[in-house]
N, C-alpha and C positions, 0 to 999 in steps of 0.2 A: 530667452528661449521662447519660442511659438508653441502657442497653448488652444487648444482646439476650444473656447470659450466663446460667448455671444460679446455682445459689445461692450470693450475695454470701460466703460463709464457705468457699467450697472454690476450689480453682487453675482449677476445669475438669468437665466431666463426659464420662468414657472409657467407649466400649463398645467389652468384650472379647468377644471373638468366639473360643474354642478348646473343643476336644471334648474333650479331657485332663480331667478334675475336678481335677487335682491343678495341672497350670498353670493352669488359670481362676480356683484360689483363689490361686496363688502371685501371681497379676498383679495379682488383686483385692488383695489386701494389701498388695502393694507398693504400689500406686497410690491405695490408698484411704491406707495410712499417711505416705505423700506429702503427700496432702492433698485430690488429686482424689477429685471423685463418678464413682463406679464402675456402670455395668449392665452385664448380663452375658448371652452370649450361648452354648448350647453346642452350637447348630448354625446353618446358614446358611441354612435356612426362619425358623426364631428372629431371627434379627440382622436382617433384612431389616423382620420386622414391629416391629420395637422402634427401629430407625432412624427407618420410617416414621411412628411413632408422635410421638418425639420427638429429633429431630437431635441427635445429638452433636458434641463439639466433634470428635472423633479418637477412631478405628475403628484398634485392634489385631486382627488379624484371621489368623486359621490358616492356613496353603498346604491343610493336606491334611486333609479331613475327609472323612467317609461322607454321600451324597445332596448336595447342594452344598459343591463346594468353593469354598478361598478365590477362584481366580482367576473363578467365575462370580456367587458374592456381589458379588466386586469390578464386576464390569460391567454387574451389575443398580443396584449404586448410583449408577453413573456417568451409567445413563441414565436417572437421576429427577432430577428439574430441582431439585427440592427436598434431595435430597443429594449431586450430585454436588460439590460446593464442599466437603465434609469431607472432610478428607485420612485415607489410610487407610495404616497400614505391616503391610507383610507379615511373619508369623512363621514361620521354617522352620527344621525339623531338617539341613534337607538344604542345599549350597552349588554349586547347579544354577547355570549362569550361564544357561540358556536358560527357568530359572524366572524368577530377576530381571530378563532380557529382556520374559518375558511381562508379568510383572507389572506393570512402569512402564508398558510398552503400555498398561493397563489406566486406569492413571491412578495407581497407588500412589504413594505418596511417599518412602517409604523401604522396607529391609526389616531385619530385626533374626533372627540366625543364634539358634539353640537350642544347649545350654541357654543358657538366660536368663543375662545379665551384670544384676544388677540397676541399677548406675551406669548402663549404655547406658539399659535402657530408659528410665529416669528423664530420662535427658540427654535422650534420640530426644523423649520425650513431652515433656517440657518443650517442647525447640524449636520443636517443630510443634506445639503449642497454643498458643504466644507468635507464632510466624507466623500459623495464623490468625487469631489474635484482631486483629493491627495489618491484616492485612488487611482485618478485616471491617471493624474502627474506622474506618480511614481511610476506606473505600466508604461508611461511614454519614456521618461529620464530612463527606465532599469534597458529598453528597448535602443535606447538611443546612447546608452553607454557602454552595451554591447558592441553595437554598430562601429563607434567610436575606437572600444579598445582591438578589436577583429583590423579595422581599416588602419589604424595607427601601429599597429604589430607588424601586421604585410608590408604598410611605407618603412618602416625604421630594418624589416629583414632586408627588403633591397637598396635601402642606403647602406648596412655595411658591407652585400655583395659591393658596390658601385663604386663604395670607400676605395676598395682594392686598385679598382681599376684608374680613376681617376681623382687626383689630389684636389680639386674642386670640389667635386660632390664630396669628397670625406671634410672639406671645409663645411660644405651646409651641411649634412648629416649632424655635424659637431653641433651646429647652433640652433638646429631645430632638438636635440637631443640635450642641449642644458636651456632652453626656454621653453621646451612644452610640462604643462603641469600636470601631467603624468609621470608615478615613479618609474622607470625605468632601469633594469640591472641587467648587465650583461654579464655572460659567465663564458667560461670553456667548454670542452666534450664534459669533461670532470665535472660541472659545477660548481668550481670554483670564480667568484665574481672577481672581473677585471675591471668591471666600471660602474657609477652608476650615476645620476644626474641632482639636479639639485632638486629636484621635487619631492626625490626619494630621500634626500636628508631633510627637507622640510617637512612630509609627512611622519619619518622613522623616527629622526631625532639621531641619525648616524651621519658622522663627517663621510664625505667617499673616501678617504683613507681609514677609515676604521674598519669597515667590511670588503678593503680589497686584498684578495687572500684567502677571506673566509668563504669555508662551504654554505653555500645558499641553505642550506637545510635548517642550520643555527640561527636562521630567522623564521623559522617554524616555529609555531606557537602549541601546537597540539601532533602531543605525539602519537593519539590515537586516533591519528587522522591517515594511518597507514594507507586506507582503501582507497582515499583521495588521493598521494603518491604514488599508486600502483596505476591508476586511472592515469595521472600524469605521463607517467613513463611508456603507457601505451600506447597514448594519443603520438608523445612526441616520435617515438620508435614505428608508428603505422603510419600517420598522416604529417610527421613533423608539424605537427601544432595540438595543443589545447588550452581550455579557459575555462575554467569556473572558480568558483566561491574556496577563500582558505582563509585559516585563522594566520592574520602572525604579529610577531612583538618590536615594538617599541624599544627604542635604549631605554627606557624608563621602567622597562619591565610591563606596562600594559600591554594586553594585548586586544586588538580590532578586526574584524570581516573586513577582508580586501577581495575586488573582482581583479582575478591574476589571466592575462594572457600570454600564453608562453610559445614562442616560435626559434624552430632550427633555418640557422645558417650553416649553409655548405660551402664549399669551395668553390673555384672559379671553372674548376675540371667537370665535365660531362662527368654525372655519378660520383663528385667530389668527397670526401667526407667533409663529419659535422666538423666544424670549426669554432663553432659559437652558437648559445641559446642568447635568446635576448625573451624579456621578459617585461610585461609592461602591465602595472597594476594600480588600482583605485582604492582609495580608503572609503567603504559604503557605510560607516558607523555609522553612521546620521540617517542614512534613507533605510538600513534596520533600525535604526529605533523608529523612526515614522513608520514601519511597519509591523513594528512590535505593537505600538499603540493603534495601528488600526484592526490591527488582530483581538487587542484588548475593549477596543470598544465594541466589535464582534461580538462580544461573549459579554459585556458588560455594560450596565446601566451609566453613562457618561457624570451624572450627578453626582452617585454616595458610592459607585464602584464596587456596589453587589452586583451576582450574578444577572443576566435577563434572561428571556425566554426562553433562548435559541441552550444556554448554559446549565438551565436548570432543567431542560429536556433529558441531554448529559448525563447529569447528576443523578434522575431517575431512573435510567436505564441501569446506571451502574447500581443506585439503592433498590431497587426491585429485584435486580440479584443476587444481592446481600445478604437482604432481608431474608429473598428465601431458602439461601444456607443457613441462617441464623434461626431461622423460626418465628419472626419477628412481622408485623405489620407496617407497613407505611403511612405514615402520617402526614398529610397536607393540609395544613392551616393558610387562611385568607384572611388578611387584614384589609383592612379600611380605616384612616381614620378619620373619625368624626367630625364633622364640619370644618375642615381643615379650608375651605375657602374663605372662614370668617377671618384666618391667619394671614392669607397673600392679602385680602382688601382692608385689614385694620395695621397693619406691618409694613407690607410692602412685599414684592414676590423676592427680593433677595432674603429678605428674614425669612421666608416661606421657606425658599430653597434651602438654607442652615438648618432649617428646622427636621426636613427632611434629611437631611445629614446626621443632626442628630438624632435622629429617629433609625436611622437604618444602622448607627454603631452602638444605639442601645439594644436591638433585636439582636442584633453580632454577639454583644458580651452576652445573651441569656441564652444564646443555645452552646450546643458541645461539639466536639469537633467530629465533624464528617453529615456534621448536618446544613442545611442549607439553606441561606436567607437571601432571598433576589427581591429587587423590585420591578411589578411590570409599568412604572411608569405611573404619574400622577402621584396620591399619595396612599398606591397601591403595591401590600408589599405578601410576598409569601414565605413560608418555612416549610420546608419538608427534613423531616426526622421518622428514626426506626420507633418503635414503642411496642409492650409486648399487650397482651390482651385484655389486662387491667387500664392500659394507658395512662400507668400513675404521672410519666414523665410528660403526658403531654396536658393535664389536666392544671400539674404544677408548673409550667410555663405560659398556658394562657389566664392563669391568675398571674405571675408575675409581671407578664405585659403588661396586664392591666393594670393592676396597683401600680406598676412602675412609673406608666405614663401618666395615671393621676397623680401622683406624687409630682410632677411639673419637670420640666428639663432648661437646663439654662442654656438663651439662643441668644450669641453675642450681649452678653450680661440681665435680658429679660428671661425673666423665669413664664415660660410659658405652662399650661397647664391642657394636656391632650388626652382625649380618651377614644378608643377602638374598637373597631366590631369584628369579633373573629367569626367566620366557619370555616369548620371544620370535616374534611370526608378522611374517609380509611382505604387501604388499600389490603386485602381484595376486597372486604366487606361492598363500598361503595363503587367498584370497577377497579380494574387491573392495568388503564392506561392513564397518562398525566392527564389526557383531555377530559379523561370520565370525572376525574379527582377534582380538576378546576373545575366544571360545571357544577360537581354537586357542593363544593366547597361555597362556591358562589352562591347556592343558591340559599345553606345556608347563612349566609353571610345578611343577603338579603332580608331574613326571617331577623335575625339579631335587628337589623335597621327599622325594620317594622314594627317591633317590641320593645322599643327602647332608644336603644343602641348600648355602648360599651358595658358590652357582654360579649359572651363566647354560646354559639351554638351548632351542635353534631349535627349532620345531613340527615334527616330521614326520609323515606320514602315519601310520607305523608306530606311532606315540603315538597317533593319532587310532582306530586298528581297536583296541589297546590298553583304552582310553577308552570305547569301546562294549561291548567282549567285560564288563568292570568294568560297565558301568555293566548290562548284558543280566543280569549274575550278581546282581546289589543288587536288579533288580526281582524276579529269580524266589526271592531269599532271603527278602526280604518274604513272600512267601505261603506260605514251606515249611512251619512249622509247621501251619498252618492245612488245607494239603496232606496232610499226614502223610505230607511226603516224609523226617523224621530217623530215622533211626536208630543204637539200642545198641549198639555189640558191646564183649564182653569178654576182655580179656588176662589169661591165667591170671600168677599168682604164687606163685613154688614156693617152698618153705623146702631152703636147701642144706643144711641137717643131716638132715632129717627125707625129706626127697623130694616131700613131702604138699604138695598145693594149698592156701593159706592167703588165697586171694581173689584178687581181680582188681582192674584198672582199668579205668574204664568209658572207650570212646573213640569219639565224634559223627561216623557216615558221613553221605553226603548223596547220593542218587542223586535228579536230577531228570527228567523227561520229555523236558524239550529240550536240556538242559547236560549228561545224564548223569549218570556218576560222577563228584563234585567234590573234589579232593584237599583233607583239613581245613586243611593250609597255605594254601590260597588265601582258603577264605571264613569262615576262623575268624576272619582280620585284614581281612576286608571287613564283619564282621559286629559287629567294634569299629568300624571308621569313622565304622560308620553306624549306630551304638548299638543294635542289633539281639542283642547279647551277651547282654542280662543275658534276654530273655524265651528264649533259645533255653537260656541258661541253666538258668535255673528248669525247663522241661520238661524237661531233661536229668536233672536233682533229681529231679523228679517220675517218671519213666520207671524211672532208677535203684533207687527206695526202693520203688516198685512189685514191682518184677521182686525185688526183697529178698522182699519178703511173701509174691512166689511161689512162692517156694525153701522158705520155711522153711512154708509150710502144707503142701509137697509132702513135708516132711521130708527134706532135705537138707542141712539143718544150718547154721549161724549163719555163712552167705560174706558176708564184709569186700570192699566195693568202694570203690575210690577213684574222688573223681570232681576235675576240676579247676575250678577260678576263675579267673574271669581277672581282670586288672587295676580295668577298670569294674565288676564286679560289687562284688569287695573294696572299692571306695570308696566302695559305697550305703551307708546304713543300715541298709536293712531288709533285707539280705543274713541277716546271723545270724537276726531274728526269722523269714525264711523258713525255714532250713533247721532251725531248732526246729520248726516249724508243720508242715513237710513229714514231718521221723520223727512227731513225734503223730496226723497223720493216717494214717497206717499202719501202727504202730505197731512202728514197728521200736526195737531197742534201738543207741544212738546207738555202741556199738561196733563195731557191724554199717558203719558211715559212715566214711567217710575224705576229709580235702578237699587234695586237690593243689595246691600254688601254686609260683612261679618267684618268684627273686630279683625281677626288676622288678615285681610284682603288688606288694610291700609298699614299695615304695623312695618311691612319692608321697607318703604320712602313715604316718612310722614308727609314731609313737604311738598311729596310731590301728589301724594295723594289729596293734600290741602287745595292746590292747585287747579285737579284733575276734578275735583269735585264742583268745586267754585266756576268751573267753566259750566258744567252742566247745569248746575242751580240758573245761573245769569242766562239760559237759552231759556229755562223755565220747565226742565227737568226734577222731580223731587228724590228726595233720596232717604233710604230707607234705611237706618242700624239691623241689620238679624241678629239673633240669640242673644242680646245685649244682657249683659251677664253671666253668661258663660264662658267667658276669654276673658281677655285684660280688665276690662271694665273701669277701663280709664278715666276720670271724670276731666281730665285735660284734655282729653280726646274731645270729647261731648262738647267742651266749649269753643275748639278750634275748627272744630269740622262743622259745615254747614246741614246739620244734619236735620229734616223737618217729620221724622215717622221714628221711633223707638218700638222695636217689637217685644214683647213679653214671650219668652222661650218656654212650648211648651212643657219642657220639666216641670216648668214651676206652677205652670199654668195646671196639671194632672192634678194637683192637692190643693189648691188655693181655699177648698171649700174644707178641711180636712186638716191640715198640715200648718201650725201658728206660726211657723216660719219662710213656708211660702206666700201665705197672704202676707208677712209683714214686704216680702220680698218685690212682690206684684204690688203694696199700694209704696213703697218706695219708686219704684221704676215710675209711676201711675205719676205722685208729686214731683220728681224729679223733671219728667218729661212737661212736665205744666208749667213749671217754675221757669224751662228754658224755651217756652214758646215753640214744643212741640207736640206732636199728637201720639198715641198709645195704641198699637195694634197687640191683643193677643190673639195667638198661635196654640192650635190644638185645642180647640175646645168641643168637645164632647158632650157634657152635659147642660139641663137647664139649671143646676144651682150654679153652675161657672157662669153663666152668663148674666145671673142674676146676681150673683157679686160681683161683678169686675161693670156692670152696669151699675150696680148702686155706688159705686167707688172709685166714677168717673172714669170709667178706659173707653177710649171715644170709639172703636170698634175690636171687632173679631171676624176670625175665621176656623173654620175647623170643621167636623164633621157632623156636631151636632145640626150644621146647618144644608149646608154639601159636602160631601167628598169629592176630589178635585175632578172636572169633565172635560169629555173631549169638546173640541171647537163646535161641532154640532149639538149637542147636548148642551152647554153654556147657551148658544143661541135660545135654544129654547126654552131657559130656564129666565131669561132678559124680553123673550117675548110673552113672560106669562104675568111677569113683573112681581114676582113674590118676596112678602117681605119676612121679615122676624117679627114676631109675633113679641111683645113684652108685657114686663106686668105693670 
């Protein structure tokens, strides 16, 4: 059979749709080494004419791009009769629930989270090209077996006209009537069957002497299928023909959905009578069940076979009105669970996926019936149940989750051990729609993530202004560089031998128009969330090594700034080759450079941070430990990392004059760092008796306020042109 498909040798043909160069090829390659035919798309004037052009099977497509975005790409194809039927999944950085709101609005079919998991996307696309395609198939086969049984009805009516006339054609009528594999029965005016062929004993399981004689009706399957028989009798009584869908039985007693076309023969007389129905039907068992299941995967998540989205929309309609005959509230809980990707990268994604299995028929056995556990994909799953204004039922269900899943589950003989973060909203308390319910569900969900995790927390408002203030700071972050709202400033670092300024550490202000002055604790870790790090990053490099080259053409001498890294950047690759590329264009000397990291920056890929380090040392970059002490505080770390600066965290630094356990703290770090042939910066230092012990006690400099507080690039100028030193005793 001919299949409206791209070319026979590939799974598919995908148009990607992203303005990134670097995802558009990562997808292409992935998809094309898949096996799928790849076109490409890298804006959304582009994809629209190349849609148009030639349909794909399945449109990967970007949320956020420049002059068309995804969500109006998405609605321009929705409204071409010609493409709306490709399904399209949406790509986002971002995990907006009022995106993925919009988006399905829109018609998407799924959405898939940045970066890329290469298994999801392969799984996503697999599915949803395997769904369209049975969809299209079967709209073509159901289309084409129509066709089939209409045009094969009308040839076999006027073979037994023709029978009559000429004993030839009643010869071929004969043999096209016991070799086509359609069942075929012919009856009288009465309905009683005179024949029928061999296709119809191979599908029935009846000799043709067994049903000749018998009324056709005794192969009826459903007797309360009356209004189908009445229809029959009308068609053949008005237009001598009809065809549609009937139940009927087997000699075995099963019965099957057959497509039945049923046509009157008349006599050979002008206005003859009827003489014979002839009847020619299809066993569709099989293409209903492939439609049973594409109905079922409709309404349901393909993995654990709970509800999805589209089901548990459904299910709220009908519990909302339940509820409010009952007097009851509605309850929507959102789970999470907890670092569930440590499970697919230490397992493998099929223990992952079991896991997820049994995770969604433990959430099953702990609720009650009429309530309802879906998953929206990932290892994101929800329950909606009634509960009254106590909410004793739902207080004792998010403890039993929880205990449950630390209690461990066994995944193909491994006892895993999982834990979860629920939020929770109410209904009407927290909004009276599913979307209000998810959003603030999420949001508390979010707060649980923030605090912990595996715990349970109720939405409250105070989460919801929270949520906005956060979300108000992420849009105006976005455009700051672009703004040239960042700014440098420098913290002097003094040598406690010497007195003399020996460099600074560069440290990232942010004053915006509408937000202000933004403390760096706030949006330095809003600015990892939302992967925003590494370009604020890089301008900070760039800014830094700048303002180097100003210094020294001004002749002010070879000042050493530290600048830091943070976790996401250290885990690019192309970190190192930037901050080589960055001193070559400036031409600064790489000892001039210093890069700060913390205990947690290296703790994701030791080895590669071993690596990553060791390149920069070998340019003649130095590199500095922060808060050392306050994280892991590894001493295996210390010996395998090339590390030439230890800093003393100001915590400890606050008491050291005060406190017998921060000084023992400070002159351990002090010997440590001497013993391993490196040097000892403390942080925060305020006073003169801090400085006058961590000098008597060997810490080869500081920095902190008692000296400067940190300056803008023109104020450090000045503070290098006056050449002031620390004064000691």
């Amino acid at each position: 059979m001919h299949r409206d498909f791209p070319e026979a040798n590939t799974k598919g043909e995908i148009l990607v749709v992203e303005d990134t160069p670097a995802s558009l090829k990562l997808l292409g390659d992935l998809l094309g080494g898949a096996g799928y035919t790849v076109r490409q798309a890298p804006n959304g004037e582009l994809a629209l004419w190349t849609a148009q052009a030639r349909p794909p099977e399945l449109i990967l497509l970007d949320v956020r791009m420049p002059g068309l975005d995804g969500f109006e790409v998405c609605r321009r194809l929705k409204a071409s009769p010609e493409l709306r039927q490709v399904p399209v999944i949406f790509l986002s950085a971002q995990h907006d629930t009022d995106d993925k709101v919009r988006g399905f609005a829109l018609g998407a079919v799924d959405f898939i989270a940045k970066p890329f998991q290469a298994e999801e996307i392969l799984a996503r696309t697999d599915a949803h090209v395997r769904l369209g395609r049975a969809q299209k198939q079967l709209a073509q086969e159901r289309a084409s077996l129509e066709r089939r049984v209409l045009e094969r009805t009308a040839e076999l009516a006027q073979e037994v006209q023709i029978r009559r006339a000429n004993e030839e054609l009643l010869r071929l009528s004969a043999q096209v009537f016991d070799a086509t594999q359609d069942a075929i029965l012919i009856t009288d005016p009465a309905g009683i069957i005179v024949a029928s062929n061999p296709a119809f004993t191979r599908i029935t399981g009846y000799a043709a002497q067994e049903v000749r004689g018998l009324d056709i009706l005794t192969l009826h399957a459903d007797d309360t299928q009356s209004t189908v028989l009445d229809a029959m009798r009308q068609g053949l009584r008005v237009s001598g023909g009809w065809s549609g869908e009937v139940q009927t039985r087997r000699k075995s007693g099963d019965t099957y959905p057959c497509l039945l076309s049923v046509s009157t023969v008349h006599g050979p007389d002008v206005g003859g009578a009827v003489i014979n129905y002839v009847g020619v039907f299809l066993d569709i068992s099989e293409r209903k069940a492939e439609q049973h299941l594409i109905d079922f995967l409709s309404y349901h998540d393909a993995l654990t076979g709970l509800p999805n989205r589209a089901l548990m929309a459904r299910r709220f309609t009908q519990a909302h009105a339940q509820a409010g005959r009952d007097g009851q509230q509605l309850v929507l809980m959102c789970l999470d669970l907890d670092r569930f990707k440590n499970i697919n990268d230490s397992h493998g994604q099929a223990v992952g996926d079991k896991a997820l299995q049994v995770v969604a028929r433990f959430l099953t056995g702990c609720v009650r019936d009429g309530d309802t556990v879906s998953r929206q994909g990932g290892d994101e799953f929800q329950i909606l149940l009634q509960d009254d204004a106590l909410l004793g039922r739902t207080l004792a269900l998010a403890q039993t989750i929880l205990a449950g899943l630390r209690g461990e589950l066994s995944v193909n003989g491994d006892r895993l051990a999982l834990t979860t973060s629920i939020g929770i909203a109410m209904c009407p308390a927290d909004g009276d729609s599913l979307d209000d319910l998810l959003r603030h569900a999420d949001t508390a969900l979010v707060r649980v993530k923030e605090t912990g995790r595996d715990h349970y927390a109720f939405f409250t408002e105070r989460m919801g202004s929270d949520i906005r203030a956060r979300l108000a700071m992420q849009q105006q972050l976005r455009g700051a560089i672009a703004r040239d709202e960042f700014d440098v400033h420098y913290q002097p670092q003094i040598c406690l031998r010497t007195g003399a300024m020996l460099g600074a550490e560069a440290l990232l202000r942010w004053e915006n128009p509408v937000l202000g002055k933004v403390p760096p604790g706030l949006f330095i870790a809003l600015a990892e969330e939302y992967c925003l790090i590494t370009a604020i990053g890089e301008w900070v490099l760039e800014s830094v090594c700048a303002q180097i080259r100003s210094w020294h053409d001004a002749g002010l001498g070879r000042i050493k700034v530290a600048v830091n890294l943070s976790g996401k950047q250290f885990a690019q690759d192309h970190t190192v080759p930037f901050v080589e590329a960055t001193l070559r264009k400036y031409g600064i000397p790489p000892a001039c450079l210093g890069i700060e990291i913390t205990e947690s920056t290296v703790m994701g890929d030791p080895d590669k941070a071993v690596a990553a380090l060791r390149r920069l040392k070998d340019i003649g970059v130095s590199i500095s430990l922060d808060d050392f002490g306050t994280g892991y505080s590894s001493l295996g770390y210390l010996k395998r990392f090339p590390i030439d600066v230890l800093k003393i965290d100001k915590s400890f630094v606050d008491d050291v004059t005060t406190s017998s356990s921060d000084a023992a703290i400070a002159l351990s770090v002090i010997s440590l760092a001497h013993h391993l042939d490196m040097r000892v910066i403390a942080e925060g230092v305020e006073t003169r008796a801090q400085v006058d012990f961590l000098a008597a006690h060997g810490c080869d400099e500081m920095q902190g306020y008692y000296f400067s507080r940190p300056l803008a690039a023109q104020a450090f100028t000045a503070l290098l042109r006056e050449k002031r030193m620390l004064a000691l005793t």
